[in-house]
C-alpha positions in Angstrom: 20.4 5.2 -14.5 17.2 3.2 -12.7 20.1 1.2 -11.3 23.0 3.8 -10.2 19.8 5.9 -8.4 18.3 2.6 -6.5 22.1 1.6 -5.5 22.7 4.9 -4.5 19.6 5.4 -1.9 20.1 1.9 -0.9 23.8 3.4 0.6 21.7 6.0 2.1 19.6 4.2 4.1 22.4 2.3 5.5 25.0 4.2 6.2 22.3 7.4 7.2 24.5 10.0 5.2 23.2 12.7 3.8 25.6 13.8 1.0 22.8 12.7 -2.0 22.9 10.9 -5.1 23.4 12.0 -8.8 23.1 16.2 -9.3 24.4 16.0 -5.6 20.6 17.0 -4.0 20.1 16.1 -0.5 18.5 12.9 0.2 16.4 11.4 3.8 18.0 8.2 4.3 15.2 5.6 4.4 14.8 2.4 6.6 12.3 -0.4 5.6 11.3 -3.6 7.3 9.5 -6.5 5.3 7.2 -9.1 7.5 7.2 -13.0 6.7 5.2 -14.1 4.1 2.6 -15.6 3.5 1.3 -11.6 3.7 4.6 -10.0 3.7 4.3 -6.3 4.6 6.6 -3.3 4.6 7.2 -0.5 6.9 9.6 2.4 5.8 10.8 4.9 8.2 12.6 8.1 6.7 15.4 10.0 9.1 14.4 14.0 9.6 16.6 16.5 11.5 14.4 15.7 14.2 13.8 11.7 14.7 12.1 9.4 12.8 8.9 9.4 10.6 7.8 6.1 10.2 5.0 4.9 6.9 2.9 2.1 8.0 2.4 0.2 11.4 2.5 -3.6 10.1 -0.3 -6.5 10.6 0.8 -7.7 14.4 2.0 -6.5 17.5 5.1 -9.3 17.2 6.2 -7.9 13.4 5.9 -4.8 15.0 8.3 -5.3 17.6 10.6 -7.0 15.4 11.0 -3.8 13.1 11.2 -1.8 16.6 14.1 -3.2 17.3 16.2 -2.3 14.1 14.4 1.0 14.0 15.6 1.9 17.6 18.9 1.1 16.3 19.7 3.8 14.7 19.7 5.9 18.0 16.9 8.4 16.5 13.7 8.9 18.3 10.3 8.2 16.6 8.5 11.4 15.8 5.8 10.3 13.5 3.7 7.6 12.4 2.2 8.2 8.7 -0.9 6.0 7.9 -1.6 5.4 4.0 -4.6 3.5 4.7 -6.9 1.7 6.7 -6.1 -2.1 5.7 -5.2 -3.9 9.1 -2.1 -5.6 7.6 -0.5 -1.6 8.0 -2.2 -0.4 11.4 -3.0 -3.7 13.6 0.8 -3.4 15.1 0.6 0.8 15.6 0.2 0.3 19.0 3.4 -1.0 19.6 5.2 2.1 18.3 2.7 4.2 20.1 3.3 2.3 23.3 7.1 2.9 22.3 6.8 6.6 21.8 3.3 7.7 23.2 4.4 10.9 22.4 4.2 10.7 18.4 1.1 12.0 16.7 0.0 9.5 14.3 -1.2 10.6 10.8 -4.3 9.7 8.5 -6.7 11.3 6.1 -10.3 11.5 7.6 -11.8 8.8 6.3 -8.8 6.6 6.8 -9.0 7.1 10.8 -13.1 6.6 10.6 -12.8 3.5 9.2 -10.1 2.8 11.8 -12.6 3.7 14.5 -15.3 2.1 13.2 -14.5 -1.2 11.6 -17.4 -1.0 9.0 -16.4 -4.2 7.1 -15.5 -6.0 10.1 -11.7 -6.5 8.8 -10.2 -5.6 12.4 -12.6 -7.9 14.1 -12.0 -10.8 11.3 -8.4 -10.5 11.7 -8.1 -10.3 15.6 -9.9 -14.1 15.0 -7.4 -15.3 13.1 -4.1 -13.9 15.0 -5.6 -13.5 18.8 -3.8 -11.4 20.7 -1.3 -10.5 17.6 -3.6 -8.2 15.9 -6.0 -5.8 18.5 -9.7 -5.7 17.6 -9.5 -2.3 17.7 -6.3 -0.8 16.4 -4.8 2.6 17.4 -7.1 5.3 15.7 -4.8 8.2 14.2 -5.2 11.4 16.3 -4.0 13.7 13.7 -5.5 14.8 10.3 -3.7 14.9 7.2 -5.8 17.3 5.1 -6.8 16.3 1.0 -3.6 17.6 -0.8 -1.9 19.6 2.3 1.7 18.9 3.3 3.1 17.8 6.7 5.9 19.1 8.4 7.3 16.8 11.2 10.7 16.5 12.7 12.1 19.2 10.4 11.0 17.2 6.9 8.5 18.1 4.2 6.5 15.7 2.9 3.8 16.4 0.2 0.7 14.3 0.2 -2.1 13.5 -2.3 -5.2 12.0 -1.5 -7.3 8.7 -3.2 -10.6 7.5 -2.7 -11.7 4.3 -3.0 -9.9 1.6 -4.8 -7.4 -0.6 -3.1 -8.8 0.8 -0.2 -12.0 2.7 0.6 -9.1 5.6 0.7 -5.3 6.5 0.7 -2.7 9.0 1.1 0.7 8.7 -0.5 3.4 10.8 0.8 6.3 12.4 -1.1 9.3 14.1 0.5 10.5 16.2 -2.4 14.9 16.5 -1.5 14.6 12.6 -2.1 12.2 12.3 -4.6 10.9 9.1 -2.6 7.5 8.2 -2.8 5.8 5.9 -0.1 2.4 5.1 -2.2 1.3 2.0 0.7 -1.2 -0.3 -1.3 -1.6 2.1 -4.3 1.4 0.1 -6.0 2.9 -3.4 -4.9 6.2 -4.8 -6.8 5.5 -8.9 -8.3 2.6 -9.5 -5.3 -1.2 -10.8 -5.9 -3.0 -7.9 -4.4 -6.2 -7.5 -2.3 -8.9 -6.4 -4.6 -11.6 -7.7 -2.4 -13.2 -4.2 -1.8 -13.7 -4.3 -5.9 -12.6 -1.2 -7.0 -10.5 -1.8 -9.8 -11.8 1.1 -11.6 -11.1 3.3 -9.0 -7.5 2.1 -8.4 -6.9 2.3 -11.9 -8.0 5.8 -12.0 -6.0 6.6 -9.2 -3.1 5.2 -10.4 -2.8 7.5 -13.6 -3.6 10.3 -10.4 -0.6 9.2 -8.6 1.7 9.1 -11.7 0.7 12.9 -12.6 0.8 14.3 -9.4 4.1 12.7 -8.5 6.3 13.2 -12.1 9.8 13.9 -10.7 9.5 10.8 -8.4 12.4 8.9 -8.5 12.0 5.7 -6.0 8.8 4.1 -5.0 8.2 2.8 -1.7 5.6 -0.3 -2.4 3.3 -1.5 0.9 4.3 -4.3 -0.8 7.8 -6.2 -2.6 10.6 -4.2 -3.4 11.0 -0.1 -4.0 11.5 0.2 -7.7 11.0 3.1 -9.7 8.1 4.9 -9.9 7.2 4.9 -13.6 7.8 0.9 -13.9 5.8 -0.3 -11.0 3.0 1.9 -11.7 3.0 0.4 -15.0 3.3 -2.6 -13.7 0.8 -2.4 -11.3 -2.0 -0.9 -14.0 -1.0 -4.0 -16.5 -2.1 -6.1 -13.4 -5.3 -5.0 -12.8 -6.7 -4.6 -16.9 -5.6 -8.1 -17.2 -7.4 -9.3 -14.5 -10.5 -7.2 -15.3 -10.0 -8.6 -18.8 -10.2 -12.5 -17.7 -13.3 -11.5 -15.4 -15.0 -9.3 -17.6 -16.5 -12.7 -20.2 -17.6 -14.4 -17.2 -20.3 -11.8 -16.6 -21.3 -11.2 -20.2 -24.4 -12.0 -21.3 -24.6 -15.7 -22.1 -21.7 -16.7 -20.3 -21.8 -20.3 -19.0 -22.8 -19.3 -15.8 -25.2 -16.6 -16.7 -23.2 -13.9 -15.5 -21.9 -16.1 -12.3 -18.2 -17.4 -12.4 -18.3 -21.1 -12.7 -15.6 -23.0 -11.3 -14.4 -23.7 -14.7 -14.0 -19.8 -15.3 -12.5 -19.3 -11.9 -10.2 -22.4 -12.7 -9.4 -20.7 -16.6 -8.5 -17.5 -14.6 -6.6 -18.6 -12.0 -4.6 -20.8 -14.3 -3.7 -17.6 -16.7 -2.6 -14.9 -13.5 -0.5 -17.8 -12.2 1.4 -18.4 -16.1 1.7 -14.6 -16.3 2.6 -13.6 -12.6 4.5 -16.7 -11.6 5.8 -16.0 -8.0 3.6 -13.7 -7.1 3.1 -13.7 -3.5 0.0 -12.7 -1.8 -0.6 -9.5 -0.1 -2.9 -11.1 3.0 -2.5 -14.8 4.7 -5.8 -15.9 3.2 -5.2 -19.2 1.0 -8.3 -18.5 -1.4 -7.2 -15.0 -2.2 -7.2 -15.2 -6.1 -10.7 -16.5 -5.9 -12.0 -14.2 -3.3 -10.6 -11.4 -6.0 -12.4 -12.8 -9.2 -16.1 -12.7 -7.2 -15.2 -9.1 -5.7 -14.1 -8.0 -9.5 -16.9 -10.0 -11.5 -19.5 -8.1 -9.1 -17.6 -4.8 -9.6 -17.6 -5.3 -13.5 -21.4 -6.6 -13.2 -22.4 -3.4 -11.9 -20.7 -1.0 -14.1 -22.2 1.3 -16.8 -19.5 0.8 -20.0 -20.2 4.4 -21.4 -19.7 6.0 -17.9 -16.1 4.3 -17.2 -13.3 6.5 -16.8 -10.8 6.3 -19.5 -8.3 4.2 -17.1 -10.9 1.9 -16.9 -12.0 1.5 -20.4 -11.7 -2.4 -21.9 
């Protein structure tokens, strides 16, 4: 079934037809675009009565005109940009679609586009060292809000929305348009990628995740920031399993009497690395940086350091 649905969008999107898959409802053809790795990215654009509404902005300018060019293929206009969070791997090449089609308002939540205009961990300004040119130090801030829980209507499609506080990100917004059952979650869900959790917090994304799954039950395809669209129950799964395993390798390095006294030794960091690289083989990262599975073991042991083990949510619970 999994299969026949995924084959059957996939000959949506390219041919752009609009005669549906199985129960004959109407489906949005969708159009993705995947950067190189290291860091590969998606963007997804979804075809309204109307032109284009496009999920994500990519990390450069140069990936972004790259996806430009196969998204002005298909003859339709651009008529919206939705932003699912603030991470500069998904805004720092906006500007080149905004440049494209000034005349597209550009979505976020509110703190989504704050974070945007302000920079308050410096992301934006570390990444514009790295790339130059490729990635602005100050992306395109969204000029339009998307309200917690309220739908948008743009170019003739209806999209639902449900908002996330902090855990991948310090927020998100996923986006549902309800004829396709297609759900563009951003960084809320990746599909076989080692994921950023260098804000640490897991608990939050974890509680999110169950969020996502019961706001979204008759979702059929998942659109990932990250890897492959898959279905939603399975990579939501999938994505929970990775994160309690990884707070389950931390979590002894900050118990009491741990070799380092509640500091991960290099040992520990070795042991962990070792065990997410026998269970995730092939897991690509998420961002360029070569030291990203050790940056994500200090930002989780200080998460798990700090937490109160009778307060946890229930998706957090050991």
């Amino acid at each position: 079934m999994i299969i026949r649905m995924v084959s059957c969008l996939v000959a949506l999107a390219v041919a752009a037809a609009l005669s549906g898959c199985a129960g004959g409802q109407p489906a949005a053809p969708v159009g993705s675009f995947s950067s190189d790795n290291p860091g590969s990215v998606n963007i997804h654009w979804v075809s309204a009565p109307d032109g284009l509404v496009l999920v994500d902005g990519l990390r450069t300018l140069s990936d972004a005109r790259r996806a430009l060019t196969q998204i002005q293929a298909t003859g339709q206009p651009v008529a919206a940009i939705l932003v699912t969070h603030p991470h500069p791997d998904h805004v720092g090449g906006i500007g080149e679609f905004d440049r494209a089609y000034p005349e597209a308002p550009i979505y976020a939540n509110t703190a989504t586009a704050e974070f945007i205009r302000t920079d308050p961990l410096g992301f934006y300004a570390l990444t514009h060292q790295q790339l130059g040119d490729d990635h602005p130090a100050k992306p395109v801030v969204p000029d339009h809000t998307v309200a917690p829980g309220a739908p948008v209507d743009i170019a003739g499609l209806h999209l639902e929305t449900a908002e996330f506080g902090a855990g991948e990100a310090v927020a998100a917004v996923a986006y549902y348009q309800p004829d396709s059952a297609a759900l563009f979650a951003g960084d809320l869900v990746g599909n076989r990628v080692t994921p950023a959790l260098l804000e640490g917090h897991t608990c939050g994304w974890l509680t999110s995740l169950d969020q996502l799954r019961a706001r979204f039950p008759d979702a059929r395809i998942l659109y990932p920031g990250h890897g492959a669209p898959g279905d939603p129950a399975a990579l939501i799964d999938a994505q929970r399993e990775y994160l309690r395993t990884f707070r389950q390798l931390t979590r002894p390095t900050v118990a009491e009497g741990s070799p380092g006294g509640g500091e991960v030794t290099a040992d520990e960091q070795r042991s962990i690395i070792g065990k997410l690289d026998r269970r995730y083989p092939n897991y690509p990262r998420v961002a360029s940086l070569p030291n990203i599975q050790e940056l994500n073991i200090a930002a989780v042991a200080t998460e798990l350091r700090g937490e109160n083990s009778a307060a946890l949510a229930p998706a957090c619970q050991p």
